[in-house]
C-alpha positions in Angstrom: 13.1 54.6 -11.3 13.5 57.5 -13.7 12.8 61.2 -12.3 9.0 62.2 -13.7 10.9 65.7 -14.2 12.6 63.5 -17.0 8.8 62.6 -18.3 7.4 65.8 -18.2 10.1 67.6 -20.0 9.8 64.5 -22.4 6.4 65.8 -23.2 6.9 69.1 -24.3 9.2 67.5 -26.3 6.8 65.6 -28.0 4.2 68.6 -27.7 6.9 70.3 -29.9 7.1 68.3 -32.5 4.0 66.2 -32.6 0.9 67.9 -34.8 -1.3 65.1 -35.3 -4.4 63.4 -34.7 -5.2 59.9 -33.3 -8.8 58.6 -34.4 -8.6 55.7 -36.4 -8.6 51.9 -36.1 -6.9 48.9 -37.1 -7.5 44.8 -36.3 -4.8 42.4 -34.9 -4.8 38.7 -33.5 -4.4 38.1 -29.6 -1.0 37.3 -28.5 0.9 35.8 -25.8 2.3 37.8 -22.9 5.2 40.3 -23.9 8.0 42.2 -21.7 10.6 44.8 -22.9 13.1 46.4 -20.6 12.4 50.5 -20.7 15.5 52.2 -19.6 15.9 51.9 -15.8 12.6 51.5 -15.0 11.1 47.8 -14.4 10.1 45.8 -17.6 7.0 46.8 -18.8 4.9 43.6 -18.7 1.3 42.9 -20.1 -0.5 39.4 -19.8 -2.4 37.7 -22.6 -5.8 38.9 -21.4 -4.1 42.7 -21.0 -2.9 42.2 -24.6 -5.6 41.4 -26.1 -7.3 44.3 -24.4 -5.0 47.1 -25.7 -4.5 45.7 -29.0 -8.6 46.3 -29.2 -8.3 49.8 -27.9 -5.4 50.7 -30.3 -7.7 49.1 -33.1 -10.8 51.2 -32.5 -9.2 54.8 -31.4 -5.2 54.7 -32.8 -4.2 52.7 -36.0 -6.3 54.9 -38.6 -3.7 57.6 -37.7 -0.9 55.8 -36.4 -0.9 52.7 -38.3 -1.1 49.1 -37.6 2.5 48.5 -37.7 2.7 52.0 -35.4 5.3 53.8 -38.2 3.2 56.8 -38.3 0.8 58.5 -41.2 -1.5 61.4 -39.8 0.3 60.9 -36.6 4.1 60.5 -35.7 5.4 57.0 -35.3 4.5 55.1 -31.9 7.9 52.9 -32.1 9.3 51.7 -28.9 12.9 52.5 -30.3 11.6 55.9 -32.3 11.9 56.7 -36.0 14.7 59.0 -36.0 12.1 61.9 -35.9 9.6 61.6 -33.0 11.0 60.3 -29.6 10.9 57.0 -28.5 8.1 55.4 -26.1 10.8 53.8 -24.4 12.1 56.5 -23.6 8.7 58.7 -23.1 8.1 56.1 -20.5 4.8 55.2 -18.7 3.9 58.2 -17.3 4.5 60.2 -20.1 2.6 58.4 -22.5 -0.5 58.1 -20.1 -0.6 62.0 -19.4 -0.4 62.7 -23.8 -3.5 59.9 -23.6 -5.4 61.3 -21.2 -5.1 65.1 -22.3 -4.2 65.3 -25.9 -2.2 67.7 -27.3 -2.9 71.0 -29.7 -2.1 69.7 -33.0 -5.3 67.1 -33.1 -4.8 64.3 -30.7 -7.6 63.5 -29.1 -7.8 63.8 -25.0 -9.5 60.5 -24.4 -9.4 60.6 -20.8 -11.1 63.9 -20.5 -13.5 62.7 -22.9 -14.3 59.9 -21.1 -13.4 57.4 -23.9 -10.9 55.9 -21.9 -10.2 55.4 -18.1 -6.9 56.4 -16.5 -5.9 52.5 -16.1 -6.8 51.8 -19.9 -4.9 54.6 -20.4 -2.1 53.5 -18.4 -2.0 50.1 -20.2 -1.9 51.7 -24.0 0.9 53.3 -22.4 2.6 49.9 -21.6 1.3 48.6 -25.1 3.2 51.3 -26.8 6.4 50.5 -25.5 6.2 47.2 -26.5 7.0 45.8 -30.3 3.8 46.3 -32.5 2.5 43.1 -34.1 2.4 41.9 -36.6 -0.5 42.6 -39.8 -2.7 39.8 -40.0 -3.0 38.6 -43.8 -6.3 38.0 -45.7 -7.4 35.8 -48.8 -9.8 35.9 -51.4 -10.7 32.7 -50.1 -11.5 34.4 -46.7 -13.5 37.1 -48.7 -15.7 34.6 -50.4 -16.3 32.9 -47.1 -17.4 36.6 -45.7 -19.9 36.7 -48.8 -23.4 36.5 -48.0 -26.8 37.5 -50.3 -30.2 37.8 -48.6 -32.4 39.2 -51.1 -31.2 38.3 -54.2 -31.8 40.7 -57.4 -34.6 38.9 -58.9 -36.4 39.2 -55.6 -36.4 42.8 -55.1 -38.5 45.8 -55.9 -38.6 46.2 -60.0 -39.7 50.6 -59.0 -39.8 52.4 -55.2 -42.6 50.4 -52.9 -42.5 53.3 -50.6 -44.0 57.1 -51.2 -41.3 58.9 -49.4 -39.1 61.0 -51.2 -36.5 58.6 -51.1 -33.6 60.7 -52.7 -33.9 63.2 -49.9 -32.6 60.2 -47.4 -30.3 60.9 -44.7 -28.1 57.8 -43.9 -26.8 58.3 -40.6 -23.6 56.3 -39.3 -24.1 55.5 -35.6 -20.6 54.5 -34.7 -20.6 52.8 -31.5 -23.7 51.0 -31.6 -22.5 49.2 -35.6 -25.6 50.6 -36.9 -26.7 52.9 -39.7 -30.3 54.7 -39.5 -32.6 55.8 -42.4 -33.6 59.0 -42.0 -36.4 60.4 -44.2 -35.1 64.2 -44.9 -38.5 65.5 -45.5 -40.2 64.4 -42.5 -36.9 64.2 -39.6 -38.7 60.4 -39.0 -36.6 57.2 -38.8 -37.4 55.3 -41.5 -35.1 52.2 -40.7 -31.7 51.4 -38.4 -30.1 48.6 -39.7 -26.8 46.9 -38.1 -24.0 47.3 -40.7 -20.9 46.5 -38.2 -18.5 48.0 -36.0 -17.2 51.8 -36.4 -18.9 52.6 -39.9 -16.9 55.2 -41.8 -19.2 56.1 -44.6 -21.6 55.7 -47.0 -21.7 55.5 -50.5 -24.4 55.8 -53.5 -25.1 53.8 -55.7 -24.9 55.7 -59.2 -28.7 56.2 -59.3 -29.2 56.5 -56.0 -31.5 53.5 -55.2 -28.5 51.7 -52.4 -26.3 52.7 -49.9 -23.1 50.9 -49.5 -21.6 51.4 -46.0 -18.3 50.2 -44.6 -17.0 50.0 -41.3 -13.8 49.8 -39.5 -14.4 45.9 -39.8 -14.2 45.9 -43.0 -17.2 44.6 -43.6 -19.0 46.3 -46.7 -22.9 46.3 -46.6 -25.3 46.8 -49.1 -28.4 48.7 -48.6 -31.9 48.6 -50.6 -33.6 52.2 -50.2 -36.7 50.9 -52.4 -38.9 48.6 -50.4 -41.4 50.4 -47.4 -38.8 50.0 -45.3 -34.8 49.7 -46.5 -33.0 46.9 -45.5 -29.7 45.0 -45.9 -29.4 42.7 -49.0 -26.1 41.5 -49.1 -22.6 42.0 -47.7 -19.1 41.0 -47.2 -16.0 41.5 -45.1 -13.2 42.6 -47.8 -10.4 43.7 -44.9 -9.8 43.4 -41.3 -9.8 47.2 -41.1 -11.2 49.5 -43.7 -12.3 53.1 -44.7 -13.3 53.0 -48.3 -15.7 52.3 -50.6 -17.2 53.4 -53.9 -19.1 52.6 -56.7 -18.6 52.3 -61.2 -20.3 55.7 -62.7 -19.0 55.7 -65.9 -21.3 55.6 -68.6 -20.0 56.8 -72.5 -18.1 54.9 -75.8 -16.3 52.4 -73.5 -19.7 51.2 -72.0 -22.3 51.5 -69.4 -20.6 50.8 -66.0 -22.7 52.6 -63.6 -23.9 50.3 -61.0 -21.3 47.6 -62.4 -19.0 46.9 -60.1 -17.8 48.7 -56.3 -14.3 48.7 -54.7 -13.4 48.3 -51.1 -10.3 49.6 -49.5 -8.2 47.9 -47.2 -6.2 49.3 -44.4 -5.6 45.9 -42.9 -4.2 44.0 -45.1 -3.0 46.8 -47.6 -5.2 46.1 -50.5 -8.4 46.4 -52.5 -11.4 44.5 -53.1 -13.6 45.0 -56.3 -17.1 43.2 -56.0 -20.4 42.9 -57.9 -22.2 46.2 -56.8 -25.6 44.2 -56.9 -24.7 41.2 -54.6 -21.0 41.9 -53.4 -19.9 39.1 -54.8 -16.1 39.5 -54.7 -14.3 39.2 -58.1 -10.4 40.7 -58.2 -8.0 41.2 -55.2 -5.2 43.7 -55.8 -2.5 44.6 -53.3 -1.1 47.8 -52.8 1.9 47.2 -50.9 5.2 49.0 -53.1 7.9 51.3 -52.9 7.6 55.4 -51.0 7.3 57.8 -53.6 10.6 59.2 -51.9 13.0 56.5 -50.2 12.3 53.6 -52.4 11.4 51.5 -49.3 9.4 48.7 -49.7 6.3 49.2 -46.9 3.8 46.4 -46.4 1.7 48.4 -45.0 0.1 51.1 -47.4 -3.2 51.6 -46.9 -6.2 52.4 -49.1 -7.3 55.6 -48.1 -10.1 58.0 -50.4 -11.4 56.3 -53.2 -13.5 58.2 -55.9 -15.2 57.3 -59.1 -14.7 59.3 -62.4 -18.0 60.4 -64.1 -15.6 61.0 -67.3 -13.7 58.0 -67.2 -14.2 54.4 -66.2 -11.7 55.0 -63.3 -11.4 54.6 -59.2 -8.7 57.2 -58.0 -7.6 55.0 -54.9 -5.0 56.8 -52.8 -2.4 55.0 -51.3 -1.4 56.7 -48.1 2.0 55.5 -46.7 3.6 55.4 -50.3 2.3 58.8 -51.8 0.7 57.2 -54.6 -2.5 58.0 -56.4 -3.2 55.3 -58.5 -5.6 55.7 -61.3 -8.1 52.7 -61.6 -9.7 51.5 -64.8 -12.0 48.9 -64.5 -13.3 48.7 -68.0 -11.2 45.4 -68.4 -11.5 43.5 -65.3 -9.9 40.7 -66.1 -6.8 42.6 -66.2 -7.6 45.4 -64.4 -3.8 45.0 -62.5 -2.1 46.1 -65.9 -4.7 49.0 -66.4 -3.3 50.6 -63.4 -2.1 54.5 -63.9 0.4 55.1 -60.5 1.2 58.8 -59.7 3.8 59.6 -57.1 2.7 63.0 -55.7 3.2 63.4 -51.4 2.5 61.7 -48.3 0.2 60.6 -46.5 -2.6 60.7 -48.4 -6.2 61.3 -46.7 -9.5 62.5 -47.8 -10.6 64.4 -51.0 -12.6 65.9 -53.3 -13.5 66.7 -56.9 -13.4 70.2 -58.1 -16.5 71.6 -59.6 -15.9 69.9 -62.9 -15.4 66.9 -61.9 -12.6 66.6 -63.5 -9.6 67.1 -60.9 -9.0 65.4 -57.6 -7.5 67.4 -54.8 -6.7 65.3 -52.0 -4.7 66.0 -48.5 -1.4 64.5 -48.1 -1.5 65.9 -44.6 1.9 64.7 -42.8 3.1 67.4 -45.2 0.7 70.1 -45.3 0.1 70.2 -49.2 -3.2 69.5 -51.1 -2.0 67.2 -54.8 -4.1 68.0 -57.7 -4.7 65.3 -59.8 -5.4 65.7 -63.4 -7.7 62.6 -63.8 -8.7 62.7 -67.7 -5.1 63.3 -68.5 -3.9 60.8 -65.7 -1.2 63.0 -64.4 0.1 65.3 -61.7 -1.4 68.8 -61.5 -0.3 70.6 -58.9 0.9 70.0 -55.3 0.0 73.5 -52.9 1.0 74.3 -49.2 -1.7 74.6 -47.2 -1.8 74.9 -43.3 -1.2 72.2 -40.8 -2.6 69.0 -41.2 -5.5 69.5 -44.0 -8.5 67.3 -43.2 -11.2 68.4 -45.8 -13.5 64.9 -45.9 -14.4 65.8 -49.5 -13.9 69.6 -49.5 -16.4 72.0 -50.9 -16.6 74.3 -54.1 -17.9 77.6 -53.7 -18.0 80.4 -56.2 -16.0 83.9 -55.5 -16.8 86.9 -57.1 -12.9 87.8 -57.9 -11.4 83.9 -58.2 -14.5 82.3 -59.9 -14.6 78.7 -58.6 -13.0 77.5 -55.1 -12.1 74.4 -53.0 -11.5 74.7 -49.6 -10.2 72.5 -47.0 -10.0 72.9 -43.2 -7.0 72.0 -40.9 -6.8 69.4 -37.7 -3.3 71.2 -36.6 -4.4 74.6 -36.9 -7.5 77.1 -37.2 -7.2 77.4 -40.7 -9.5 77.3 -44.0 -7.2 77.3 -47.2 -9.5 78.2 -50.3 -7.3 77.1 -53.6 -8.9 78.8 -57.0 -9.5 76.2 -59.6 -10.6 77.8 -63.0 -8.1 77.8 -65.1 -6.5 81.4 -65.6 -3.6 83.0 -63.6 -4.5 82.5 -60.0 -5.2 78.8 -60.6 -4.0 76.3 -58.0 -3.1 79.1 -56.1 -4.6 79.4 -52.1 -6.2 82.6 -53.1 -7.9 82.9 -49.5 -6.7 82.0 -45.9 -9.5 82.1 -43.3 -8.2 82.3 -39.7 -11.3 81.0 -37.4 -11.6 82.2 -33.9 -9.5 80.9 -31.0 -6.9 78.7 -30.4 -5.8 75.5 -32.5 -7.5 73.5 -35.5 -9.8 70.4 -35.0 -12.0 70.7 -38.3 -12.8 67.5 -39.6 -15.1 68.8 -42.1 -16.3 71.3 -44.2 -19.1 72.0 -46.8 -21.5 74.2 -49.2 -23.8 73.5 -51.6 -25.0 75.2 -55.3 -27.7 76.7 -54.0 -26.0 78.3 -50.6 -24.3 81.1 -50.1 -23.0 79.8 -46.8 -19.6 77.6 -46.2 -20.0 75.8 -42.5 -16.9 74.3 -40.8 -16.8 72.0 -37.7 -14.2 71.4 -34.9 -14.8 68.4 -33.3 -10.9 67.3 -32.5 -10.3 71.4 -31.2 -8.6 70.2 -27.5 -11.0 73.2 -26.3 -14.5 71.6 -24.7 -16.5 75.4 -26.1 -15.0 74.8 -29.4 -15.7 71.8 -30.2 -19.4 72.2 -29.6 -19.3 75.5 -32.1 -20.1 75.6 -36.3 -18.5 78.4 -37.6 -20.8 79.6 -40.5 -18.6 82.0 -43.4 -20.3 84.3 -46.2 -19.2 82.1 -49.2 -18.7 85.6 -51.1 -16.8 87.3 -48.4 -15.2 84.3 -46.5 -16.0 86.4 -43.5 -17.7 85.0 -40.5 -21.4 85.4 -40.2 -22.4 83.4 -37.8 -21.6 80.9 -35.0 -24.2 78.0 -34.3 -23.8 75.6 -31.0 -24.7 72.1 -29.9 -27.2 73.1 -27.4 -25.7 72.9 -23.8 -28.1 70.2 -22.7 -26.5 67.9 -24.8 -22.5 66.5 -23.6 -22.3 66.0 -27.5 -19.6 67.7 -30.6 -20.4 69.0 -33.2 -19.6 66.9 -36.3 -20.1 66.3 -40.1 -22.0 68.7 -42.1 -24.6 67.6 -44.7 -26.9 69.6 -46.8 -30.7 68.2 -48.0 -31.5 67.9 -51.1 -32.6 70.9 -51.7 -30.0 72.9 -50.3 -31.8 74.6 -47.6 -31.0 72.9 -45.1 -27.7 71.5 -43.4 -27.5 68.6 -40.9 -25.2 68.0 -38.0 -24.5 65.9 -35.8 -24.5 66.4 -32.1 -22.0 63.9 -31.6 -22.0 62.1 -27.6 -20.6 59.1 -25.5 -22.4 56.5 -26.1 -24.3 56.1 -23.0 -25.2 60.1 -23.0 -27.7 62.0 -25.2 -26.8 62.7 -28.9 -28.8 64.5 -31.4 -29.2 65.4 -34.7 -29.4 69.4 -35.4 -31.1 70.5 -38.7 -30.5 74.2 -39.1 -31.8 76.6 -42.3 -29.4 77.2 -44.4 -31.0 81.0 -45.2 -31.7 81.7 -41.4 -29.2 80.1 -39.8 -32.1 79.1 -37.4 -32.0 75.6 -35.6 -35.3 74.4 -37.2 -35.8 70.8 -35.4 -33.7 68.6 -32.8 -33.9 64.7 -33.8 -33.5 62.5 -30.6 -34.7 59.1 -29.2 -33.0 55.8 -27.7 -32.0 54.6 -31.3 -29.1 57.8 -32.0 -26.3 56.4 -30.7 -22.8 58.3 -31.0 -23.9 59.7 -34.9 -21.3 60.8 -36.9 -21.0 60.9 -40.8 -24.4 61.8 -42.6 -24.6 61.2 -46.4 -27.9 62.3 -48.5 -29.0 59.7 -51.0 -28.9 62.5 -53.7 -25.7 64.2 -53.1 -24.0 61.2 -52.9 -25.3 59.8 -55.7 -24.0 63.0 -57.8 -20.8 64.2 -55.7 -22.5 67.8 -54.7 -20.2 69.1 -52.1 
């Protein structure tokens, strides 16, 4: 039996090296019983039923950062033999691996034992899973997608103008993660206006160009279109476009090449690595493209290489879909669908690619490539490579936000999962552009923002810290002077609530922000509506239906990319 000296010191090794986060998910098939000899120790064995079991947990709390086939993106590789560059599990052993799992570690993974997420004997068994070869990626047809496809109110059959007199625009979709549901919240009134079962683990919700639908997709895969016009929204179609998914957007072109908005949507795929473009008023699934290829760097061919942020061009009839184990942004134009594969602009810029967000003109893409600490500009009009800027650790910024500073004119800023860090980049063109003019340290000790945001009419930036290994710090908003960048205020879940605060979402109007007291799902959530002028908590939303909220996406904002 190996000395747990041996493990222990094994652990600051990997606390030394490893700056990531763990929160994502990916889908694989039951398989038989496997065994693998680790070191001295005995064989690490798991039955069929004990398989099955882990392969779930890694799905719903692991891949999205680690990656089906375990090689690594967001977080190092999980390979029972190692990479080269992060040690193996093999070798990390059982105990190890449980104690990482259980506690976390600074740079953003998640301590899902102290959470409560996970149990010390589930977290003993990933620990066994890990060491064991990964499977392998389950494949998917366009057959399977049309099977998936379902209508059940078709377009002839639905409102013709709004049926209800709510101020629909001012919406708040609401993803309630563990329960598979989404809840319609009407922004003027904090009253639930619908909760409607979308699937498992929803990521986020899109607009529709004017507004009118919601199109959410979950960790499932499964895309789901939502009517906001009747007295009470509901679902009207969907379809399952991926085993494992975290993108989805709409056309919004409209100029001398045609009127596109509303035309078509695209779904990413994590699992399999591709995308799926569909009708956006029925889903109805039309072209299947893979993006399996070549690293930007190595030349290796990777079958997995997942879609990751997709946006749509108001200037252009383009999807920028970013592929995140290759480093590629490829630049989509679906003005001719039929060969939409040959339309394809493919920009090699870093790795791995994450989340993003426009610039104020709409006009350039900034986007985290966050396993090395750089946010690529993409010049979208021109369909080229911009810029690529060293940021902090690990930049998570969702979308980002644009503010304007009195000395740099317009900025983008992204937070940092590795480190307590907000990176504001000028934009306008002139001789600070591109450049991270502003580098806000935040109070305490590590990162953990997931996101950040502003609006037009604020003069406030507000910045969570959900994945902060901290318990105090994760509960806290940090609110900055947009022209100062200093801190102004700091804003807390209320202490009655075992919840973190998560996602930030203004109104409408811009006087208000939304966030999202963020629990287990069998304790108390709540939503938090603060003013954005007082920085007063102005209303707690509660009840039975609020189950682990997360993500929160106004139908306006969305609609128009205001962040």
């Amino acid at each position: 039996m190996r000395n747990s000296t041996v493990s222990l010191w094994m652990v600051m090794l990997l606390l030394g090296v490893y700056l990531a986060g763990c929160k994502g998910d990916s889908q694989q098939k039951a398989a038989e019983p496997e065994t693998e000899e680790v070191g001295s120790e005995p064989a690490v064995t798991l039955t069929s039923e004990e398989m099955a079991r882990a392969k779930q947990i890694y799905f719903n709390l692991c891949a999205g950062c680690h990656g089906a086939t375990r090689r690594g993106a967001t977080g190092p590789s999980l390979l029972p033999d190692g990479d080269g560059k992060f040690p193996a599990t093999k070798e990390l052993g059982t105990e190890a691996l449980t104690h990482i799992i259980m506690n976390g570690l600074p740079g953003g993974m998640p301590d899902w034992g102290k959470q409560g997420v996970l149990t010390e004997e589930e977290a003993k068994l990933m620990a066994k899973y890990l060491q064991l070869p990964p499977p392998p990626i389950p494949q998917m047809t366009m057959e399977d997608v049309r099977k998936s496809w379902k209508v059940y109110v078709p377009v002839e059959a639905r409102p013709t103008r709004p049926e209800t007199q709510r101020n629909w625009k001012n919406y708040m979709g609401v993803i309630l993660r563990d329960a598979g549901k989404v809840a319609i919240i009407d922004g003027d009134t904090k009253e639930p206006v619908a909760v409607l079962n979308t699937g498992f683990a929803v990521h986020i919700l899109r607009s529709s160009s004017s507004g009118r639908y919601f199109y959410s997709i979950g960790r499932d895969g499964k895309v789901t279109l939502i009517d906001l016009w009747p007295e009470k929204p509901q679902i009207v179609a969907e379809v399952k476009t991926a085993f494992d998914a975290r993108s989805v957007e709409v056309s919004k072109y409209k100029g001398p090449q045609g009127d596109f908005r509303d035309k078509y949507i695209i779904a990413g795929g994590y699992v399999p690595s591709h995308f799926v473009v569909c009708d956006a008023m029925t889903l109805e699934p039309l072209k299947m493209v893979s993006t399996k290829g070549k690293v930007l760097d190595t030349g290796e061919y990777l079958e997995e290489a997942r879609v990751a942020s997709i946006v749509a061009s108001h200037h252009d009839p383009l999807w920028v879909v970013n592929v995140k184990e290759t480093g590629m942004v490829w630049l989509v134009d679906y003005s001719d669908l039929d060969n939409i594969e040959q339309n394809i602009t493919k920009i090699p810029t870093a790795r791995f690619l994450h989340d993003g967000g426009w610039d104020h003109s709409g006009k350039y893409f900034l986007v985290a490539a966050n396993a090395e600490n750089k946010i690529v500009v993409i010049d979208v009009p021109n369909k080229k490579l911009e810029k690529i800027i060293e940021v902090g650790t690990k930049p998570h910024p969702g979308r980002g936000t644009n503010i304007q500073h009195p000395k740099y004119g317009h900025l983008w800023l992204t937070g940092h999962i590795g480190e307590g860090l907000v990176a504001a980049i000028a934009t306008d063109p002139g001789p600070h552009q591109w450049e991270v003019v502003e580098n806000v340290r935040m109070p305490g000790v590590g990162g953990g923002t997931l996101f950040i945001k502003s609006h037009p009419k604020s003069k406030h930036v507000w910045v969570d810290r959900p994945l902060n290994t901290n318990e105090d710090l994760q509960r806290t908003i940090y609110v900055y002077d947009a022209a100062t960048m200093e801190l102004k205020k700091t804003l807390r879940v209320p202490d009655r609530y075992k919840a973190r605060a998560v996602h930030l979402e203004y109104n409408k109007n811009g006087d208000e922000v939304w966030v999202s007291g963020w629990a287990k799902k069998d304790d108390e959530s709540v939503l938090l509506v603060f003013d954005d002028k007082t920085l007063e908590l102005k209303k707690e939303i509660t009840g039975d239906w609020l189950v682990t909220p997360t993500g929160k996406f106004n139908v306006y904002n969305t609609a128009h990319d205001i962040y």
